[in-house]
C-alpha positions as CSV (number, residue, x, y, z in Angstrom):
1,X,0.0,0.0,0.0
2,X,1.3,3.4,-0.7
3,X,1.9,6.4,1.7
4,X,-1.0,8.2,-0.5
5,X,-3.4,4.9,0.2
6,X,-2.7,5.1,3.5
7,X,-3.3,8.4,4.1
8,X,-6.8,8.3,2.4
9,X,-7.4,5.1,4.6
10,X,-6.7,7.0,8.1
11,X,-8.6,9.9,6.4
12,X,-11.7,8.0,6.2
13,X,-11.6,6.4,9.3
14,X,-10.5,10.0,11.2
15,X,-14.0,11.4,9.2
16,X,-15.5,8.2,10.7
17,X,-14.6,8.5,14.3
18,X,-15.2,12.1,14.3
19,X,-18.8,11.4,12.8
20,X,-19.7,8.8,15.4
21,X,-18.9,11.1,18.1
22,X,-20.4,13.7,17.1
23,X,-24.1,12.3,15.7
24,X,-23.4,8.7,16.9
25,X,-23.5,5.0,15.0
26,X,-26.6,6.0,12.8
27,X,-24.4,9.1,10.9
28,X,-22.0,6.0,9.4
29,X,-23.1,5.5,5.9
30,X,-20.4,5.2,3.5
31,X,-21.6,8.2,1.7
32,X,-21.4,10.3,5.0
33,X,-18.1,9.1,5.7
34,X,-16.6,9.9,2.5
35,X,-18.3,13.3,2.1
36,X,-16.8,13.9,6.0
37,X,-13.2,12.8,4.4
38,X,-13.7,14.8,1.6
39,X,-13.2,12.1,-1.0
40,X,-16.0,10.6,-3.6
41,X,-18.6,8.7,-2.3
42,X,-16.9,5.4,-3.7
43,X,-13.4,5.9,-2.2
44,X,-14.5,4.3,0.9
45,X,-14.9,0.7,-1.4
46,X,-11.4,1.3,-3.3
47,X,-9.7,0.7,0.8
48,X,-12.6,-1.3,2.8
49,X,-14.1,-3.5,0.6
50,X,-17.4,-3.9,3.0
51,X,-19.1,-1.4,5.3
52,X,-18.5,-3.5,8.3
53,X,-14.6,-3.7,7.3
54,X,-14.6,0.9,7.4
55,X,-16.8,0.2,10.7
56,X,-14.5,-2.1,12.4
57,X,-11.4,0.2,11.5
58,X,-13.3,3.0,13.5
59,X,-14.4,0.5,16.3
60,X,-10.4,-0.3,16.3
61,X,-9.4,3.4,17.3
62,X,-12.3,3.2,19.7
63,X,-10.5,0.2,21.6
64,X,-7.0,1.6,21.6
65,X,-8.8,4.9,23.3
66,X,-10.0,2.3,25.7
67,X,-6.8,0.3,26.6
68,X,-5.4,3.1,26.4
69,X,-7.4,4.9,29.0
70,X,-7.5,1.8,31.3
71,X,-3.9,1.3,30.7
72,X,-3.1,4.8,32.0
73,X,-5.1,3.6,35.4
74,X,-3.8,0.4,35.9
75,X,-0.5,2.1,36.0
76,X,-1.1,4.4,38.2
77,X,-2.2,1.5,41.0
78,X,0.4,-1.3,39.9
79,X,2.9,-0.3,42.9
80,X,4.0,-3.5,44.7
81,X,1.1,-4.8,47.2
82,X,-1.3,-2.3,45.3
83,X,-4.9,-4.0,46.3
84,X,-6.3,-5.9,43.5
85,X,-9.7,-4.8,44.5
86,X,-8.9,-1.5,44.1
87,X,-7.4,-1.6,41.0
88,X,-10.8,-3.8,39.5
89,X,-12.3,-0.5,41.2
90,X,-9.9,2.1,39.4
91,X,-10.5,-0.3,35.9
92,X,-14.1,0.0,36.0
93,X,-14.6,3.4,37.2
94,X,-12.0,4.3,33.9
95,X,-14.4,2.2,31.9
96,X,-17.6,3.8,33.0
97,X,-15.7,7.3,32.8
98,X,-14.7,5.9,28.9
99,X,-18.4,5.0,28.2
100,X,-19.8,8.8,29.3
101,X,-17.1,10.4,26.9
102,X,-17.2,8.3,24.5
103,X,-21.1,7.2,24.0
104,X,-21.3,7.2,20.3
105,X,-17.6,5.3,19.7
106,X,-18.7,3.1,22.9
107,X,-21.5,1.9,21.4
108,X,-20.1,1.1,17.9
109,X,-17.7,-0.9,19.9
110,X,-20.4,-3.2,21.5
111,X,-22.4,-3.5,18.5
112,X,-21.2,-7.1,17.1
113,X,-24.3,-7.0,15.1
114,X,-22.7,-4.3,13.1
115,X,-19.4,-5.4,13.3
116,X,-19.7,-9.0,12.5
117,X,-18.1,-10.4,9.6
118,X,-15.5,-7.6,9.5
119,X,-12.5,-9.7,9.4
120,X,-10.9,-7.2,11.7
121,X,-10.0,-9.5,14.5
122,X,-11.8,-6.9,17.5
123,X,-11.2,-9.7,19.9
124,X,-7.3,-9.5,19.8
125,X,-8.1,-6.1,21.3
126,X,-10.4,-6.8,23.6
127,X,-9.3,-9.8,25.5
128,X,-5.9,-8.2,27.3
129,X,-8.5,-5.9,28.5
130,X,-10.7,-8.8,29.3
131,X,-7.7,-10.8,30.7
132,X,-6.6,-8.5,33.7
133,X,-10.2,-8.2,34.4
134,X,-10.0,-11.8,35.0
135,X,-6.6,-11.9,37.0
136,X,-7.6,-9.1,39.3
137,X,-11.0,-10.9,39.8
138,X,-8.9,-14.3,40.8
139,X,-6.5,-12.4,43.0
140,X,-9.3,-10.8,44.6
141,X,-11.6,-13.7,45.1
142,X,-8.2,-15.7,45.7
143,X,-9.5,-18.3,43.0
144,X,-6.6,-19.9,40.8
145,X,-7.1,-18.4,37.0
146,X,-9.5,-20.1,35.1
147,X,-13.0,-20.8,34.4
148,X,-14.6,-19.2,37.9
149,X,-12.3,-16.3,37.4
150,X,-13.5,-15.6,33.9
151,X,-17.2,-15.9,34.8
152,X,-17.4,-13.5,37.5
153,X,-15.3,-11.6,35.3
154,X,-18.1,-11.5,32.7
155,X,-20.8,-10.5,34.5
156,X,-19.1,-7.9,36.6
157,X,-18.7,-6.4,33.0
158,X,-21.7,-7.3,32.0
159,X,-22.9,-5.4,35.1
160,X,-20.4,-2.3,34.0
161,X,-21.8,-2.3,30.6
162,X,-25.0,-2.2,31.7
163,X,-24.9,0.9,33.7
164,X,-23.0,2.4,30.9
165,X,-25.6,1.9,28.9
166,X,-28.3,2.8,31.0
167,X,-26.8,5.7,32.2
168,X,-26.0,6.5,28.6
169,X,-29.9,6.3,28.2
170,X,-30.7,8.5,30.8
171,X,-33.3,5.3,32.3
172,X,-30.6,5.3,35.8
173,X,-31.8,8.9,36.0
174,X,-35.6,7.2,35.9
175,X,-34.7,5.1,39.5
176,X,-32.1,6.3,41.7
177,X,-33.1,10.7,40.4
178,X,-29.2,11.1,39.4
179,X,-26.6,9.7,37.5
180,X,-24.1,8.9,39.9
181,X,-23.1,5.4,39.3
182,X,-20.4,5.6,42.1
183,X,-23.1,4.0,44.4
184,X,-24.2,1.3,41.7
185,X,-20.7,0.8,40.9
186,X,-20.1,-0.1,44.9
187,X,-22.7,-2.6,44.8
188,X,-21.9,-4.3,41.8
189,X,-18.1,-5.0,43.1
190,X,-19.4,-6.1,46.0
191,X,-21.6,-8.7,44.5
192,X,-19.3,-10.2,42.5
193,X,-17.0,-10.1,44.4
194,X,-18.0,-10.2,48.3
195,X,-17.9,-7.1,50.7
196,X,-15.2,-5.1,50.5
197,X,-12.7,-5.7,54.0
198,X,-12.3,-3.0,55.9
C-alpha cells in the first residue's frame, strides 16, 4: 500500500470516528463518511471493501482509546502490594468514565451486530483488557485463574456495561433521580466479588 493509500485510509476512518462522536452510530453510511473525508462517495470501497470492514477500523481506534485509558489507570495502582480490589475498582470506574465520553464510539464498539463479519479481529483487542479483568478478579476472590475467574469476570462487565448503557440512556436517572453510578458501581463490586474488608 502506498503512503497516499494510507493516508486516504486513516482519512476516512479519522472522518469516521469524528462522525460517530459527534451524531453517533446512525451518521455511518459510506456516503457520510466519505463526504466527512472529503473524497468521492466510492473511495470508501477502493480501501474497505465492506461497510462492516470501514466500521470495524473506526471501532479499532475506539478500543485503543479504551486500553489506552485503562492502561493509564492500571499504571497508576500497579505499585507493589497495590490492592487488587482497588485496582478492579480504578478499571471499572475508567471504563464507565470511557463509556460517558465516548457514548457514540462506545456503542459502535459493542455492536457485534454491526461489526460482524468484519474480518478485523476486534477480539485481539479486547481480551488483554478482558484478561486483567480476570486476573484481578482471581486475586481478589483468591481463586486460581480459570474458568470461575472468567465468569465473575463476565458479569461484573456485564454489570459495568449495563450501567454504561443505561446511564447512557438516561433510564438510571428514571430510578435512583441522578446519574451517579459511584453507588451502583459499589454494589456491583461487591456482588461479585463479596464485601469489600475494611
Amino acid at each position: 500500500m502506498t503512503e497516499q493509500e494510507r493516508d486516504l485510509r486513516a482519512r476516512l476512518v479519522a472522518a469516521g470516528v469524528e462522525l460517530v462522536a459527534r451524531d453517533g452510530v446512525q451518521a455511518l453510511g459510506l456516503r457520510e463518511i466519505a463526504r466527512q473525508a472529503g473524497v468521492s462517495h466510492g473511495a470508501p470501497r477502493r480501501y474497505f471493501p465492506t461497510h462492516r470492514e470501514l466500521l470495524a477500523a473506526i471501532a479499532r481506534h475506539g478500543f485503543g482509546k479504551l486500553t489506552d485509558t485503562m492502561a493509564g489507570t492500571d499504571a497508576m495502582a500497579t505499585t507493589e502490594g497495590a490492592d487488587p480490589r482497588a485496582r478492579l475498582g480504578g478499571l471499572a470506574r475508567a471504563y464507565l468514565r470511557f463509556a460517558a465520553a465516548n457514548p457514540g464510539m462506545f456503542e459502535l464498539m459493542f455492536r457485534h451486530d454491526l461489526l460482524e463479519g468484519s474480518g478485523a479481529e476486534l477480539r485481539l483487542t479486547t481480551l488483554p483488557l478482558f484478561r486483567t479483568f480476570a486476573r484481578l478478579v482471581a486475586e481478589t476472590r483468591s481463586l486460581p485463574p480459570g474458568a470461575a475467574a472468567d465468569t465473575t469476570a463476565a458479569a461484573l462487565w456485564a454489570n459495568l456495561h449495563g450501567l454504561a448503557q443505561l446511564r447512557a440512556w438516561g433510564s438510571l436517572r428514571l430510578v435512583t433521580g441522578g446519574d451517579d453510578v459511584e453507588p451502583l458501581l459499589r454494589a456491583a463490586l461487591d456482588a461479585h466479588l463479596g464485601p469489600e474488608q475494611s
